[in-house]
C-alpha positions in Angstrom: -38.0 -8.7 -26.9 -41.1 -6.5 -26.9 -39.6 -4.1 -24.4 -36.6 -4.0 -27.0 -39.1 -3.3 -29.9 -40.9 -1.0 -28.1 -37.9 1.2 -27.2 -36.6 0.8 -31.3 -40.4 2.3 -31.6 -39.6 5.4 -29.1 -36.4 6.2 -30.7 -37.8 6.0 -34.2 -40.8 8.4 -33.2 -38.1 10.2 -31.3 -36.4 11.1 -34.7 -39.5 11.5 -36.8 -40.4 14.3 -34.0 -36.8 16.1 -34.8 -37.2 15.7 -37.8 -40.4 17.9 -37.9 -38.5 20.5 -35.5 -35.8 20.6 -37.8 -38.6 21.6 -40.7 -40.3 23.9 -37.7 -37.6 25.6 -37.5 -36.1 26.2 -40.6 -33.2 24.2 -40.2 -30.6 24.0 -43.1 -28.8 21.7 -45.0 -26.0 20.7 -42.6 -29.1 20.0 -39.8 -30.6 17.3 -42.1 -27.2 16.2 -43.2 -26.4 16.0 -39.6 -29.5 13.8 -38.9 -29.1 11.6 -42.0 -25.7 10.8 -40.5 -27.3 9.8 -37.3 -29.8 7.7 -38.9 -27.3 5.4 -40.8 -25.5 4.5 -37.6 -28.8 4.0 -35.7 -29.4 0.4 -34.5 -33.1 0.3 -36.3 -34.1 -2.2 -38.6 -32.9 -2.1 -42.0 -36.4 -1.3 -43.1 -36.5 1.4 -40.1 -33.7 3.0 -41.4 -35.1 3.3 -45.0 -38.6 4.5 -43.8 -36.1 7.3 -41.2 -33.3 8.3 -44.1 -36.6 8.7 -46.9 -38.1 11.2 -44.2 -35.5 13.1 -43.9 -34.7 13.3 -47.7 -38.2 14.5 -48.3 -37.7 16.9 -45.5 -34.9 18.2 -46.7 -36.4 18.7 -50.3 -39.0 20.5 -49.3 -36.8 22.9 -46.7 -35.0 23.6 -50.3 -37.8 23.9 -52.3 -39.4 26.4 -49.3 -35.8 28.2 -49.6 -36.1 28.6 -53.5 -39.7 29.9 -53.0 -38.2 32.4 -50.5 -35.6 33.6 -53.1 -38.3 33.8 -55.7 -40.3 35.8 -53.3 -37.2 38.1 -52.8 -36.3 38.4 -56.3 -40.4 39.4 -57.6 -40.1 41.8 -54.1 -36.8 42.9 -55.3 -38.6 43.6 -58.8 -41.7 45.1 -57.4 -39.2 48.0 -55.7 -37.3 48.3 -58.1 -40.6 49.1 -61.0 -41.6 51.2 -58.0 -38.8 53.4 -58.1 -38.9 53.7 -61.4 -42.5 55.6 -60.8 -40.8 58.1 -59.0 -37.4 58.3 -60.6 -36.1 61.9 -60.2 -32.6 60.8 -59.2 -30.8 58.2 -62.1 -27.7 57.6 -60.6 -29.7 56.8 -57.1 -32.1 54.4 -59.1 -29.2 52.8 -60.8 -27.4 52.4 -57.2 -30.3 50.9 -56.0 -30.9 48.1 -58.8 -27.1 46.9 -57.9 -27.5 47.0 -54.6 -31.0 44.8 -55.3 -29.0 42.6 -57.5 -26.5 41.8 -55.1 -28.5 40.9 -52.3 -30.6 39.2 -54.2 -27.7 36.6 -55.7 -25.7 36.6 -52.7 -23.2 37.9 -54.1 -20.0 39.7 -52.9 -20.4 42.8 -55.2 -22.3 44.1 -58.0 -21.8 46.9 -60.5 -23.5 48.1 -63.6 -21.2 49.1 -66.6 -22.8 52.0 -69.3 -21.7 52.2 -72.9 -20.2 55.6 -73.6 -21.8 57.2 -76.9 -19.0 59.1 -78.1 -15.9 56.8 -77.0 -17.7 53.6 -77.7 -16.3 52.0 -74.6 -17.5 51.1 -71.4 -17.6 52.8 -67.8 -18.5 52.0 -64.3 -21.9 53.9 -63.5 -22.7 52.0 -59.7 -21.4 49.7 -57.4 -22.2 48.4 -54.4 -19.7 46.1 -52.1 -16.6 47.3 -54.2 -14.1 48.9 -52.1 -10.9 49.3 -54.9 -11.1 52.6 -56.4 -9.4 51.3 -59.6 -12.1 48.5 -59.9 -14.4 51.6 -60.0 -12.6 53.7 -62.4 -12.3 50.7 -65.0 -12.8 51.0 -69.1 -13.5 47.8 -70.9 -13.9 48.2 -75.0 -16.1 46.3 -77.0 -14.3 43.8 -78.1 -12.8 42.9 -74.2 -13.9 40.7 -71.1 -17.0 39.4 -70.5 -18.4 43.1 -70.8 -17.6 43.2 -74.2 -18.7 39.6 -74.8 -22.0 40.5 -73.1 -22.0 43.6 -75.3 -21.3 41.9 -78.5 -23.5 38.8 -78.4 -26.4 40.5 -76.3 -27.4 37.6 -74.2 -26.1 36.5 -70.0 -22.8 35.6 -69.5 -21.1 34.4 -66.5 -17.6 32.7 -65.6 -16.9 30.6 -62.6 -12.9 31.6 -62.9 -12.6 34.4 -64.5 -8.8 34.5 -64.5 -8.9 31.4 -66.0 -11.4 31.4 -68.5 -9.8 31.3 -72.0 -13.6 32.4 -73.5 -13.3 35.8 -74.0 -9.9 38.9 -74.3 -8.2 39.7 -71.6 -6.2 42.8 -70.9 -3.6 43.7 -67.8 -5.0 46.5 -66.5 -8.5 45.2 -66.3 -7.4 41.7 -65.1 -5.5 43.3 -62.6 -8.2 46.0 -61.3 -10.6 42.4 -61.2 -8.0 40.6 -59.7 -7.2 43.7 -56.9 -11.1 43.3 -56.2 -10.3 39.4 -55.5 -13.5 38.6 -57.9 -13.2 34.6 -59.2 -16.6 34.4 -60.6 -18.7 37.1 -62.5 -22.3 37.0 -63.8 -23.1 39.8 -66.4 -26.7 40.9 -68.2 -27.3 42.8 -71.2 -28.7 46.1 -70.6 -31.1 46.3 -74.2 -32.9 49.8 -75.4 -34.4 48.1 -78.4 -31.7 46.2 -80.4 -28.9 47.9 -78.9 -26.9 47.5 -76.1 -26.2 50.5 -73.7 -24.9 48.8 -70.6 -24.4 45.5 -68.5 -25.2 44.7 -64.8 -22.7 42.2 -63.1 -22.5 40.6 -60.0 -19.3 38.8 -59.0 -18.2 36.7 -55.6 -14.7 36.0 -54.3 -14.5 32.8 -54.6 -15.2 29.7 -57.4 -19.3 29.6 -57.7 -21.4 28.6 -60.4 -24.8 30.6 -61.3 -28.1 29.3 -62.2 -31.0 29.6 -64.6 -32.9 31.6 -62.0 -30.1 33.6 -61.7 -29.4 34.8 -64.2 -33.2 35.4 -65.2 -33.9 37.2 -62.1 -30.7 39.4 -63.3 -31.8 39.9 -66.4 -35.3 40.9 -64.9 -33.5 43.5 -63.1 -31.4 44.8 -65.9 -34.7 45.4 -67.9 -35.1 47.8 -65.3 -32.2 49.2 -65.5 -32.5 50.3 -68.7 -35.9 51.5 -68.5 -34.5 53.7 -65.9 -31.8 54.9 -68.4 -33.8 55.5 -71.1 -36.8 56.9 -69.2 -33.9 59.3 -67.7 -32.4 60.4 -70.7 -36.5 61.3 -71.7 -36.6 63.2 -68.8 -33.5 64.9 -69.2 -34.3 65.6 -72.7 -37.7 66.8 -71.9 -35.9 69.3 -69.0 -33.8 70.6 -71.4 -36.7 71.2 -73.9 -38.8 72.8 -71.2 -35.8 75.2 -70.0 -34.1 76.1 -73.8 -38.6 77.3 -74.1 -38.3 79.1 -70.7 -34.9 80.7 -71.8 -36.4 81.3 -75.0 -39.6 83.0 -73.8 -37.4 85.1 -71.3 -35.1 85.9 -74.0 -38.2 86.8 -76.1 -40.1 88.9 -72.9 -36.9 90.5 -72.2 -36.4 91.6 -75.8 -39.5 92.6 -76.2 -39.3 95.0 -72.6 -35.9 96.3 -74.2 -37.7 97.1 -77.5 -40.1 99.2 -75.9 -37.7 100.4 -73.7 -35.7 101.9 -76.6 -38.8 103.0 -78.8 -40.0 104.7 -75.9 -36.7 106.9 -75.5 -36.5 107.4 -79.3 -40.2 108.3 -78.8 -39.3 111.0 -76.5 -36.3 112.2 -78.5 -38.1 112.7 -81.7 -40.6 114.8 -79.7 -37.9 116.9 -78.2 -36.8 117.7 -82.1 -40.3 118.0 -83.0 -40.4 120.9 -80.2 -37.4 122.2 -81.7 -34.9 121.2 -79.4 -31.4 121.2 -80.6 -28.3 119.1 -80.1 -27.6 120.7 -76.4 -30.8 119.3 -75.4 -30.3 115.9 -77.0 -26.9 115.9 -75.3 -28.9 116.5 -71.8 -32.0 114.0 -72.2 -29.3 111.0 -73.6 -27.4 112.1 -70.4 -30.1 111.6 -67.9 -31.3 108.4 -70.0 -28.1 106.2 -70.0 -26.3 108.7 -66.7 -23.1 109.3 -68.4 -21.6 112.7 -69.7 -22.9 112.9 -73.3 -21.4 115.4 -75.8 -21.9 116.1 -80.0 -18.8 116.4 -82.3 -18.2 117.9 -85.5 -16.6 116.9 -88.5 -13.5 118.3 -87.6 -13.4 116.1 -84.4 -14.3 119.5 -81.9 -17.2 119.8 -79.3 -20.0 121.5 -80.3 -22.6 121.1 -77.4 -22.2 118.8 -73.8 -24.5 117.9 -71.3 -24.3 119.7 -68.3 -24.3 116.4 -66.2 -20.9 114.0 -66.0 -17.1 114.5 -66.7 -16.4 116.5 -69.6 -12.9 116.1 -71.1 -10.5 119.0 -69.9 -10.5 122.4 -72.3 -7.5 123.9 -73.9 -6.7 125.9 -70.8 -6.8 122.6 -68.9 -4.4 120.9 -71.6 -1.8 123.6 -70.9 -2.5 123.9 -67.0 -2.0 119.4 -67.0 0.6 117.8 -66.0 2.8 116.2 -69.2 1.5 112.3 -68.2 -2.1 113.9 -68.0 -1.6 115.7 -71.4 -0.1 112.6 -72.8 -3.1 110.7 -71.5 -5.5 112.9 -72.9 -3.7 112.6 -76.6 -4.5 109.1 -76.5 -7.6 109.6 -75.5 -8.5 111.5 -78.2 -6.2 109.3 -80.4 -8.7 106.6 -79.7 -12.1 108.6 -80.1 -10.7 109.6 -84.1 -10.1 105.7 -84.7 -13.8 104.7 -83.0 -15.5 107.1 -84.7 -14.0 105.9 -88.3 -14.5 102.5 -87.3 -18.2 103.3 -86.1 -18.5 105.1 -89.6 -17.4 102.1 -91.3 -19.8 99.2 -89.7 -22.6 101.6 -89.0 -22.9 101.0 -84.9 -21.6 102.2 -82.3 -17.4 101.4 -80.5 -16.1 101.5 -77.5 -13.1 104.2 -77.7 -11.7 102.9 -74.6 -12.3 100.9 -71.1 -10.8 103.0 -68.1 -11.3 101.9 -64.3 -12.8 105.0 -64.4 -14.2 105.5 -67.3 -15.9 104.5 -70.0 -16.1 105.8 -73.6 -18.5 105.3 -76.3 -18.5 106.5 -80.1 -21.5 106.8 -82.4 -20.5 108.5 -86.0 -23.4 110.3 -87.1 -23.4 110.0 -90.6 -25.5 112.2 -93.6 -26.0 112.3 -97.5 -22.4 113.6 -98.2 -20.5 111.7 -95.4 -19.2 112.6 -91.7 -21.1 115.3 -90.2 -19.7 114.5 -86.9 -20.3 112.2 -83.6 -22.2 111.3 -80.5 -19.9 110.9 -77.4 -20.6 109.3 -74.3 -18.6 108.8 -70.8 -20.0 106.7 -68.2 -18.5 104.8 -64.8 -19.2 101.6 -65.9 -20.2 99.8 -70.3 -23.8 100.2 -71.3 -26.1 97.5 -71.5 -27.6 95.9 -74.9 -30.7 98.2 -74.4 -28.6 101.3 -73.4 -26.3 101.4 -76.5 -29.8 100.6 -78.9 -30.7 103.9 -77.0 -27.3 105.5 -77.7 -27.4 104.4 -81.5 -31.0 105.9 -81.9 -29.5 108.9 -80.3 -26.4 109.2 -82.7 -29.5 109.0 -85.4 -32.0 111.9 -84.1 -28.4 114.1 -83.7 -28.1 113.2 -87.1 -31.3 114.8 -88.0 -30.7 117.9 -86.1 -27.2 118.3 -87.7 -28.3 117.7 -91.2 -31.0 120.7 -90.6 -28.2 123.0 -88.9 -26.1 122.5 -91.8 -28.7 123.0 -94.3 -29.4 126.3 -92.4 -26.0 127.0 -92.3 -25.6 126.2 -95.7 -28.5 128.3 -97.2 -27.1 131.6 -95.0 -23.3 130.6 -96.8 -24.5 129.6 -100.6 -23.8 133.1 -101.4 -20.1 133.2 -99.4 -18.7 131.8 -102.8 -20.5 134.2 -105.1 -18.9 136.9 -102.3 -15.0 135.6 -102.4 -15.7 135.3 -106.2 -16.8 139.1 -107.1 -13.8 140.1 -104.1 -10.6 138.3 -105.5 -10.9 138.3 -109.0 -10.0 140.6 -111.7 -11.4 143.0 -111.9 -13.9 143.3 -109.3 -17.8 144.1 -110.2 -20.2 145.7 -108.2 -17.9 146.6 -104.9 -20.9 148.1 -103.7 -23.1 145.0 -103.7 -20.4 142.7 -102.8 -19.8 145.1 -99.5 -23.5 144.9 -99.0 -23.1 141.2 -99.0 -20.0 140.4 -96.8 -22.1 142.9 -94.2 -24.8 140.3 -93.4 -22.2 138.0 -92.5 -20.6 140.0 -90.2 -17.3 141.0 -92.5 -17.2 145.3 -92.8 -15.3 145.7 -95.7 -15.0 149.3 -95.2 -12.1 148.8 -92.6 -8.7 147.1 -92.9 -8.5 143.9 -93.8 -5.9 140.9 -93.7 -6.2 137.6 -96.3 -4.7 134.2 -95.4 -4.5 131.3 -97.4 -4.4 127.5 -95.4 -3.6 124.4 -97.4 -3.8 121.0 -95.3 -2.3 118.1 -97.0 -4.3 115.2 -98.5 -7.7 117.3 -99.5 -8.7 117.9 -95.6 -10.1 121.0 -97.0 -13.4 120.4 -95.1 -12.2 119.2 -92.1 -10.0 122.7 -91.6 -13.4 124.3 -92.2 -14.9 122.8 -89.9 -11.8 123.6 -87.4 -12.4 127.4 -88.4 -16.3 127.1 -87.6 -15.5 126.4 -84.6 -13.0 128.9 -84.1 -14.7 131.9 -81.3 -11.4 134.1 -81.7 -12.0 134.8 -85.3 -14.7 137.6 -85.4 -15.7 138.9 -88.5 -14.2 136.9 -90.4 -15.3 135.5 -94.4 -13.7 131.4 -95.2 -14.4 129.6 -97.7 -13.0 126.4 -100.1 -11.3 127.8 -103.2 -9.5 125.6 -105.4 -8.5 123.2 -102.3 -7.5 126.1 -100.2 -9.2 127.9 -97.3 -9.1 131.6 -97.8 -9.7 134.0 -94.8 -10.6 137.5 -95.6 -10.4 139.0 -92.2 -11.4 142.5 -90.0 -8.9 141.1 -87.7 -6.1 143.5 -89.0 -3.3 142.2 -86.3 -1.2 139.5 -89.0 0.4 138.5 -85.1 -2.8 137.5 -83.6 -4.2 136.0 -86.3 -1.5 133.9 -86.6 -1.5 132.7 -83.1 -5.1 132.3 -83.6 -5.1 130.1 -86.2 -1.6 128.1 -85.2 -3.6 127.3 -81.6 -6.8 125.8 -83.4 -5.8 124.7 -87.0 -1.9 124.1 -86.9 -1.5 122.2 -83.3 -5.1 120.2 -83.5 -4.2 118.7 -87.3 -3.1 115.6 -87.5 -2.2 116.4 -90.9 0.1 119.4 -91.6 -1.3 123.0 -92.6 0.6 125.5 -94.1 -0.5 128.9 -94.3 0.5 132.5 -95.5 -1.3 135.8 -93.7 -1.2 139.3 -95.6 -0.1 142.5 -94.6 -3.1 144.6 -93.5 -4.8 146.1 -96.4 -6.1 149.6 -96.3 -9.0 149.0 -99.1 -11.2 145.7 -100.8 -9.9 146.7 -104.3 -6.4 145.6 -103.5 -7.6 142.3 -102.5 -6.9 140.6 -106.0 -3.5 141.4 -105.9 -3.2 140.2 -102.4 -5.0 136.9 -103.1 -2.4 136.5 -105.8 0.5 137.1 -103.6 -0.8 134.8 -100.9 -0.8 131.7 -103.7 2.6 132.5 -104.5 4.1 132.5 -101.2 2.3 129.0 -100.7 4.0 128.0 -104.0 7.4 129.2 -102.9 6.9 127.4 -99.3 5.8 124.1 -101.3 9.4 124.7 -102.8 11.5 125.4 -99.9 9.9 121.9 -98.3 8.1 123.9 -95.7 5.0 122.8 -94.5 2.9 122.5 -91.2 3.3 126.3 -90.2 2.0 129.6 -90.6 3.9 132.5 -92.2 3.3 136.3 -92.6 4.1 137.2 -95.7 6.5 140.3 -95.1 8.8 137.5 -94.1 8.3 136.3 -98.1 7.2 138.5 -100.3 11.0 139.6 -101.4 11.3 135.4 -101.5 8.3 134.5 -103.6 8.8 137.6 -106.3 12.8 136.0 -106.8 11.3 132.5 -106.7 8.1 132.5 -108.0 7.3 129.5 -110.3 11.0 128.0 -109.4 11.5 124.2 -108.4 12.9 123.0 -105.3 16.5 121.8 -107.8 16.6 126.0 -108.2 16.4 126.6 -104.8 18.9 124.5 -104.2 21.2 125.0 -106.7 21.3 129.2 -105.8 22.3 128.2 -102.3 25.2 126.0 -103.3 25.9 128.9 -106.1 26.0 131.8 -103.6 27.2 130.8 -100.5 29.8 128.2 -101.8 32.0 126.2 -98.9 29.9 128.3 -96.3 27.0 125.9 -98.0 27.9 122.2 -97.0 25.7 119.1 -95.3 26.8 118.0 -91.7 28.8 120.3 -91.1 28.3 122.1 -87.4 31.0 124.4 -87.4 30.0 126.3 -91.0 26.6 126.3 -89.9 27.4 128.7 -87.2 29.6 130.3 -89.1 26.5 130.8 -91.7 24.3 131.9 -88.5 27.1 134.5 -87.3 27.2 136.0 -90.8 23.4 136.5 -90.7 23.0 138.1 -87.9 25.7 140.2 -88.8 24.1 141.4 -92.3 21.0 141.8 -90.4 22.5 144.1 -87.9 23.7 146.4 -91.0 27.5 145.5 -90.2 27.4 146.0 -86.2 29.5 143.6 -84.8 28.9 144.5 -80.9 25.0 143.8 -82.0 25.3 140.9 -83.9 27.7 139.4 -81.3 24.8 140.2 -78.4 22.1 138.5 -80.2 23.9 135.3 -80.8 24.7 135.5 -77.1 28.8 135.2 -78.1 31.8 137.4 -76.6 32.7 140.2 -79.6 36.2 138.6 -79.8 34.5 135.0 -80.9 32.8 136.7 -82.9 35.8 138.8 -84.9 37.2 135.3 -84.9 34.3 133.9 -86.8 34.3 137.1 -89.4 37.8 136.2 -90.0 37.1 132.5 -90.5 34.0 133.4 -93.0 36.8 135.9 -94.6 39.0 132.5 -94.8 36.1 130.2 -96.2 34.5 133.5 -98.8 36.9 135.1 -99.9 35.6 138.7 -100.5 32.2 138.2 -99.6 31.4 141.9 -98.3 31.4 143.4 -102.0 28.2 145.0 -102.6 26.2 143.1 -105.1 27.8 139.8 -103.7 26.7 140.6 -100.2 23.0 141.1 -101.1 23.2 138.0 -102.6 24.5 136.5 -99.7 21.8 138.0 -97.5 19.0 136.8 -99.6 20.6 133.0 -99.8 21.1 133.1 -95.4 17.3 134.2 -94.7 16.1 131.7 -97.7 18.3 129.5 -95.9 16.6 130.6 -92.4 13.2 130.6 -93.8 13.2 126.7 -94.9 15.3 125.5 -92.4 13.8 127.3 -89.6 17.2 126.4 -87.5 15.9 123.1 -87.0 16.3 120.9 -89.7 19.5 118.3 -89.7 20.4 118.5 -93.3 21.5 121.7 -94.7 20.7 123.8 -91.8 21.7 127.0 -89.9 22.0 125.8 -86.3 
């Protein structure tokens, strides 16, 4: 009996002694369970089996009450790291990863994600996860008003679900149900994420199978989700403060960079007003803007022509080069100078500089240079590649200081000419005063009105009186030579006795380089000044009778319309045309090619004084065509080679020539 109570005392201390292993080493739950088990089958006492299975109970509870300060431990570590890495946060999206990954390990749980509310769409988004491996869980949206994010959201305070599929607490949509449910996630915790009263996130953690989360939990989570939106907040500070601190460096770059630029263009105006101040003139502008900006610089007139170029650069091609050019490089050289016109009216209108054009090549600014009265002219520049902000502000001050210089040449210019109009004045009216004086006069400008002279009269359509001016001042092949404005025509009184040359003279520079048409009339040569009256008064009648013919855009002598403009003078176009219907009847007629030869052949005829062999050579015709063309003008005229008639006839075919110029497709001699 005692040996049997001693060996029920052995086993009892025997399990007392694994019990205190089974605390030693930090056995769990299923261990004690285990032993418990043992216990009840044991063949101790009753009372021995009360005094073993209350052992192992309080065992047990303090193994879980060790275990729950472990995970307390965890979770204030957990929060000590996390408020550490808020010390140092540089990185919000790593901070943010690290708080979920924190969170998860923390719970146990299978995954956890933080959600943040977008501003501007009002929903929310999927910032971090950590265990997720579908890339449509990661991608999710939830509204306001869905899931438990939204019911987190809306009421502010923990939520969690133990079947989330199943739990009829909250909205539920397809595509989020089925990104949760391709996750496998049964049971979700979520935390509010608060900045002050609002909400601007929630931080989850969710397992894959049917659990239930505590008080701790969910305290612990929320701990953690404090932290989370310190990090957010404190990040959007820091952002905001990085943006501050760089929109003040931009700012003072801006400011130091506009301030280098300022002095960077004062000191080149600086050094352009001294030029002036030294007297330079506008080819040493063109040269110092040159070398400043490293471009080909060059100064315009009114009239659109090159006064003065740097020396440096690409200047645009001469009139010799024009004509020597290929017809692409011609064409290419029109529009060109198509598009400097339209920059510099532009330029004149907004009051800065314009880009003419943008070439591979080459690039062309305009500056108009504008005075008291209007246009005086422009600043050109070419360069390989566009100026800079500070290089055009040096340009513009340029097109400025030109200005100055231009307004003084032309106030020089002008003080030598006030007495050019006194001069054409006392010279074509009647009668004349003081020839003596006026000769003395026209000398100091270079006009000897002691020698022949010719007169021409130029009228430019819509008042570009001016700009022809300034066409003629520009004009080197015109030596002694007077111009002026008179009544909106430019008068030339020239020494330039050739009326052939000065005609080709004047069509190279004034006709060809107008955009507008310019008609003109040149005088025979006249042996004395007191004849110029009469002569000035011929010229305006020839214009007159060219206004009436519809002629315009040419230059004409006026030996080819004196006879013209005495039969016509002060006649309307309707007179014109009803003497050419009058005289040359059927021989007269619109569209008609074969009576406009026939007028042609009868011209040349009547010029050739009635020599049919001659008449025949000019036209370039065998003499029997042209018998056969007499006979069919004899068919169409009737007697038509009657003295008086055939005058009449003559006058009517070289009026006809002269305003039809063999050219025109109306009424025409072709």
């Amino acid at each position: 009996m005692e040996s049997q109570s001693l060996r029920g005392a052995e086993s009892a201390a025997a399990l007392g002694n694994e019990l205190i292993a089974l605390l030693y080493q930090n056995a769990g739950k299923e261990e004690f369970s285990r032993l418990l088990a043992r216990i009840d089958v044991s063949d101790h006492s009753v009372a021995s089996k009360e005094l073993l299975s209350q052992g192992a109970q309080m065992a047990q509870a303090i193994r879980e009450r060790f275990d729950e300060y472990l995970q307390r431990e965890r979770g204030l570590n957990a929060v000590i790291e996390t408020a550490q890495d808020l010390t140092a946060i540089r990185d919000l999206d790593r901070t943010l990863q690290a708080i979920v990954h924190r969170a998860r390990k923390l719970m146990g749980a299978d995954i956890g994600y933080l959600s943040i509310r977008d501003r501007e769409e009002g929903d929310f988004y999927v910032r971090a996860t950590d265990g997720a491996f579908s890339e449509n869980f990661k991608k999710i949206r939830v509204p306001q008003d869905v899931g438990i994010c939204g019911y987190v959201a809306r009421n502010k305070s923990p939520y969690s679900s133990a079947e989330y599929g199943k739990d009829p607490r909250f909205s539920h949509t397809g595509p989020i149900d089925m990104a949760v449910t391709e996750e496998g996630i049964k049971s979700i915790l979520g935390v509010p994420l608060l900045a002050g009263a609002d909400v601007i996130g929630v931080l989850f953690v969710g397992d894959r199978y049917v659990r239930a989360y505590n008080a701790w939990e969910m305290s612990i989570l929320s701990t953690l989700a404090a932290h989370a939106s310190v990090a957010i907040e404190n990040a959007r500070l820091f952002e905001q403060t990085q943006v501050a601190l760089k929109q003040a460096s931009d700012a003072n770059a801006l400011l130091k960079k506009q301030s280098a630029d300022t002095q960077i263009a004062a000191e080149a105006h600086e050094q352009l007003t001294t030029l002036v101040a030294r007297g330079g003139g506008l080819q040493d502008i063109c040269d110092m803007v040159a070398s400043m900006l490293d471009g080909h610089v060059s100064v315009i007139d009114e009239a659109e022509q090159c006064i003065h170029a740097s020396a440096a650069g690409n200047p645009e091609p001469g009139h010799e080069e024009k004509r020597r050019g290929t017809e692409r490089e011609q064409e290419l050289l029109y529009t060109r100078q198509d598009k400097i016109h339209a920059a510099l009216v532009e330029s004149r209108i907004i009051g800065r500089s314009v880009a003419a054009y943008v070439m591979p090549d080459e690039v062309c600014r305009v500056s108009a240079v504008v005075g008291s009265r209007g246009l005086l002219g422009g600043l050109i520049i070419r360069t390989a590649t566009e100026l800079n902000d500070v290089a055009v502000r040096i340009f513009e001050r340029s097109s400025m200081v030109t200005g100055v210089v231009l307004l003084a040449q032309e106030r020089n210019e002008y003080a030598a000419r006030q007495e050019i109009p006194a001069i054409f004045r006392g010279l074509l009216s009647q009668p004349q005063h003081d020839l003596a004086r006026l000769t003395e006069q026209a000398a100091r400008h270079g006009l000897n009105l002691s020698q022949s002279l010719c007169v021409a009269v130029l009228q430019a359509k819509g008042e570009r009186a001016a700009y022809v001016l300034g066409k003629l001042r520009g004009l080197p092949q015109l030596p002694a030579t007077l111009f002026d404005e008179i009544d909106g025509a430019i008068v030339l009184i020239s020494g330039l006795t050739d009326d052939e040359e000065l005609r080709k003279s004047l069509e190279r520079v004034i006709v060809q380089g107008m955009r507008e048409p310019v008609t003109g009339v040149i005088s025979r040569t006249l042996a004395h000044p007191r004849a110029l009256p009469e002569c000035y008064q011929a010229m305006l009648r020839c214009i007159a009778t060219m206004h009436a013919l519809g002629r315009s855009g040419a230059i004409f002598l006026e030996r080819e319309l004196a006879l013209y403009a005495f039969l016509f003078d002060k006649r309307a176009p309707e007179d014109i045309e009803a003497f050419l219907a009058a005289t040359l009847g059927k021989l007269y007629q619109e569209g008609r090619q074969r009576k406009s030869e026939l007028a042609r052949t009868l011209l040349s005829y009547l010029d050739h004084g009635h020599n049919a062999r001659a008449a025949a050579a000019d036209l370039g015709i065998h003499i029997n065509t042209f018998r056969q063309r007499l006979d069919a003008i004899d068919s169409l005229m009737g007697t038509w080679n009657d003295g008086s008639r055939a005058l009449e006839i003559h006058v009517a075919l070289r009026l006809l020539r002269l305003r039809e110029e063999f050219t025109s497709t109306g009424n025409s001699i072709q």
